[in-house]
Kinemage of the C-alpha trace (Angstrom):
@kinemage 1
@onewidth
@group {chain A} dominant
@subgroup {mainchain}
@vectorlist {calphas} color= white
{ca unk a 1} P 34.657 11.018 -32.197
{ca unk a 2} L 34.108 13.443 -29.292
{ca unk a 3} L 30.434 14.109 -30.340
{ca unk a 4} L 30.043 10.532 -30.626
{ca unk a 5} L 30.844 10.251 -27.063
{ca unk a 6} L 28.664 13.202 -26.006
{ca unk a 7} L 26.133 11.970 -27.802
{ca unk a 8} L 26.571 8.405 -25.791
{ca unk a 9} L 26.986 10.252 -22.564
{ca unk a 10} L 23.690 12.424 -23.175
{ca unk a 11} L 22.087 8.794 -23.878
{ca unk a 12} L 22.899 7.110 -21.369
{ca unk a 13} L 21.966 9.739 -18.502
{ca unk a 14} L 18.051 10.095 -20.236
{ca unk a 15} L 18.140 6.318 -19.873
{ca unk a 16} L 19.246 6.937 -16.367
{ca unk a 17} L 16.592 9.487 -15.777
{ca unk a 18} L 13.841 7.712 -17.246
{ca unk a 19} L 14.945 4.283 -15.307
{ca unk a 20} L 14.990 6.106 -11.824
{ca unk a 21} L 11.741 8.155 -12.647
{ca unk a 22} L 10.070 4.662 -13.079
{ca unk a 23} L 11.154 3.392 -9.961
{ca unk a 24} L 9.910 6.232 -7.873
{ca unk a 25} L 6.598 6.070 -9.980
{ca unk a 26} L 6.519 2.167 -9.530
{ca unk a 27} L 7.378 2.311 -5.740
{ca unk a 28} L 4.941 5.563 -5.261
{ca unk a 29} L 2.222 3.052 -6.725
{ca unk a 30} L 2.693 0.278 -4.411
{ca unk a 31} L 3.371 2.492 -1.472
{ca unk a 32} L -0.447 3.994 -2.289
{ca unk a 33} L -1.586 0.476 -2.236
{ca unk a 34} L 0.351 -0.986 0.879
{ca unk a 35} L -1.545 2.133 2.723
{ca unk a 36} L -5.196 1.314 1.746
{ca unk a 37} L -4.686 -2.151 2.452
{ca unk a 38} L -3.296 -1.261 5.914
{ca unk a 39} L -6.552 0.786 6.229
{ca unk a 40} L -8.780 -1.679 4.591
{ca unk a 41} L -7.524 -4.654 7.407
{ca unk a 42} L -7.703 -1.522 10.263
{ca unk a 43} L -11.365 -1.384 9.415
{ca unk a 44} L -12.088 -5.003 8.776
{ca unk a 45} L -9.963 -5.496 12.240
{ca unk a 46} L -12.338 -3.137 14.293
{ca unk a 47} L -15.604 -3.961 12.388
{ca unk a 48} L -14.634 -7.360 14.097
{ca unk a 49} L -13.994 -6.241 17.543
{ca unk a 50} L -17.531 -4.897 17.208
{ca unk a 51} L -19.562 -7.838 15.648
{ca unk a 52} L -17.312 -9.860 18.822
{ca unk a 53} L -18.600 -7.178 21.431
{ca unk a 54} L -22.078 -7.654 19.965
{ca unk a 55} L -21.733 -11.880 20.074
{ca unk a 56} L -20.568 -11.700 23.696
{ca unk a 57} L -23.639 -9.047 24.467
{ca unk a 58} L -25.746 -11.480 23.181
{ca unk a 59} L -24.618 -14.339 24.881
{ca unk a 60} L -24.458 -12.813 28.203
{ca unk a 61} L -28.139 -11.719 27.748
{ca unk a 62} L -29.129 -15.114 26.740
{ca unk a 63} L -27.650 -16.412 29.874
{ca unk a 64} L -29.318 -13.875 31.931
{ca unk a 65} L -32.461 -15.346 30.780
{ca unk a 66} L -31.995 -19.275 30.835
C-alpha cells in the first residue's frame, strides 16, 4: 500500500515537472516571437518615417519649381 502511494506521489510530481517545464518552454517561444515582431513593426515603423520624409522632400521641391 505505502509503495503504491509513493509510487503515485513520484508520478504525479514528474507529471508536474514535465507540465511546468512545457509552459516555460511554450511561453519562452512566444516571448521570442512577441520580440521580433516588436522589432519587425520598429523597422517597418521607421522605414516609413523615411519613405514620408522623402515624399514631403519631393513635394516641397516640386513646388519650388512650379
Amino acid at each position: 500500500m505505502m509503495k503504491t502511494i509513493k509510487n503515485t506521489s513520484i508520478n504525479l510530481l514528474n507529471q508536474i515537472a514535465v507540465s511546468k517545464h512545457e509552459k516555460e518552454k511554450h511561453h519562452a517561444k512566444f516571448s521570442n516571437l512577441n520580440k521580433s515582431t516588436i522589432a519587425n513593426h520598429k523597422i517597418d515603423y521607421e522605414k516609413m518615417k523615411s519613405d514620408n520624409k522623402k515624399m514631403q522632400h519631393r513635394i516641397r521641391e516640386q513646388m519650388k519649381h512650379n
